[in-house]
C-alpha positions as CSV (number, residue, x, y, z in Angstrom):
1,X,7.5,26.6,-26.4
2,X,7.2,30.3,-26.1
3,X,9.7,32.7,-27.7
4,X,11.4,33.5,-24.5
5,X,10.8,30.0,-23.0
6,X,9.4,31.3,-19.9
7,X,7.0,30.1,-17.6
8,X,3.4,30.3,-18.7
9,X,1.9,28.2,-16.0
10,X,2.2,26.0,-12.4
11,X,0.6,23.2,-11.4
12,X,0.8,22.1,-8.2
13,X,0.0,18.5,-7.2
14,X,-0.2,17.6,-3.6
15,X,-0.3,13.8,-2.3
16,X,-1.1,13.1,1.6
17,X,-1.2,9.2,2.3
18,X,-3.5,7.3,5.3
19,X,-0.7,8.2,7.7
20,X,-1.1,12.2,6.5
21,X,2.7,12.3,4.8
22,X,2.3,15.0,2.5
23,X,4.2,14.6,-0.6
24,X,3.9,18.3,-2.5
25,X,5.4,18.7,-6.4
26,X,5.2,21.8,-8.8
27,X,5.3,21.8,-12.7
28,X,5.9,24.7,-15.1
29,X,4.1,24.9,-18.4
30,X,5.5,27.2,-21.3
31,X,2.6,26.8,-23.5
32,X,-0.4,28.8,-23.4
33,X,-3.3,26.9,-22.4
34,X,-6.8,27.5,-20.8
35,X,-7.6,26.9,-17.4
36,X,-9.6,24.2,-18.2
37,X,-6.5,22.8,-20.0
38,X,-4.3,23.4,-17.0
39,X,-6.5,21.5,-14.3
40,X,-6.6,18.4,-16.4
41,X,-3.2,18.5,-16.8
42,X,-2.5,18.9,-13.2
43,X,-5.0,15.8,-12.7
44,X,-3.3,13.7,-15.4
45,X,0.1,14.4,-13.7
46,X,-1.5,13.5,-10.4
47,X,-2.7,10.3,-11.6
48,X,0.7,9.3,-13.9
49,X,2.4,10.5,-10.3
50,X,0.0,7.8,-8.0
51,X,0.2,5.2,-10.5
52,X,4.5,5.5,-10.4
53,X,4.6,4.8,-6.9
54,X,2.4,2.3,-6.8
55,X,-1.2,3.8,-5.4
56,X,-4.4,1.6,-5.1
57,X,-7.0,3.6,-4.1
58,X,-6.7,7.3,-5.5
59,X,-8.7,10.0,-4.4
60,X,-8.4,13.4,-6.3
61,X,-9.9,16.5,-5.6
62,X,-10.0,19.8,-7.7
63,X,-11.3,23.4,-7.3
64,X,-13.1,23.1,-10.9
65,X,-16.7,21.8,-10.9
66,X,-16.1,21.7,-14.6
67,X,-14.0,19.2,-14.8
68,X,-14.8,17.0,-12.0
69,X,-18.6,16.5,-13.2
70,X,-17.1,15.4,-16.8
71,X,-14.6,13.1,-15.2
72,X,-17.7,11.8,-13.0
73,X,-19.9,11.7,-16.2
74,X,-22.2,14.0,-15.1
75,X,-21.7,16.3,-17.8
76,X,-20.8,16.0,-21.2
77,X,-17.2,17.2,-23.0
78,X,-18.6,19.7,-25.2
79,X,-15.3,21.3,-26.1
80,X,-13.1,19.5,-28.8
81,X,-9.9,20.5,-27.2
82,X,-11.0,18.6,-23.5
83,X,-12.3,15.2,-25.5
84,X,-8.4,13.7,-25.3
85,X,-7.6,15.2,-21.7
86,X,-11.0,13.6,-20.6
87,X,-10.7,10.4,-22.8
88,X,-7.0,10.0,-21.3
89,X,-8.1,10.9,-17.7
90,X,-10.7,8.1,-18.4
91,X,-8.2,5.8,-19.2
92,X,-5.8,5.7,-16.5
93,X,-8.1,6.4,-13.8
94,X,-9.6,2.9,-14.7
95,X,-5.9,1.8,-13.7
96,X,-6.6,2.4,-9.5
97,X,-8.4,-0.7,-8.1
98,X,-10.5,2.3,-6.7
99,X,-10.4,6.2,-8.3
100,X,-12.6,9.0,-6.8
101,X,-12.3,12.7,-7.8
102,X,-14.4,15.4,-5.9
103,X,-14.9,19.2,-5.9
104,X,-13.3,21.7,-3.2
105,X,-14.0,24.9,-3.7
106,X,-11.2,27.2,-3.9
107,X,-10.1,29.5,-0.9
């Protein structure tokens, strides 16, 4: 944690179901971290959120290219600080009977 404790970070993670209920949650990080660093961890928190209550089918969209190609496979983690985010993402996304992630660009 930082010195003072304060807020370094947000992450936002925003759930809508078939029936458009929106389900929006915010997270504060006191660490520094990269953006890179922060998306995945706002993916990982998205993904420990579905799997709590009990999602099937995720679908998961993010406004980095970046990460979405590595979770896809299309590119390769070249940074050694990314491997466990990606390895981890992996991992529980393998969970979902069905997991999709895609890019939206950001407005």
């Amino acid at each position: 944690m930082n010195p003072e404790g304060n807020i370094i970070a947000g992450i936002r993670v925003v759930f809508i179901s078939l029936h458009n209920y929106v389900i929006p949650r915010a997270f504060s990080l006191t660490e520094p971290c990269s953006n890179n660093d922060l998306t995945y961890s706002a993916l990982l928190i998205g993904i420990q959120l579905a799997e709590e209550i009990g999602v099937k089918n995720l679908e998961a969209y993010s406004d980095s290219k970046l990460i979405v190609n590595q979770v896809r496979g299309e590119y390769e983690v070249r940074h050694e600080n990314l491997v466990p985010y990606h390895n981890t993402t992996i991992i529980m996304a393998e969970k979902f009977e069905n997991f999709y992630i895609d890019y939206v660009p950001r407005q």
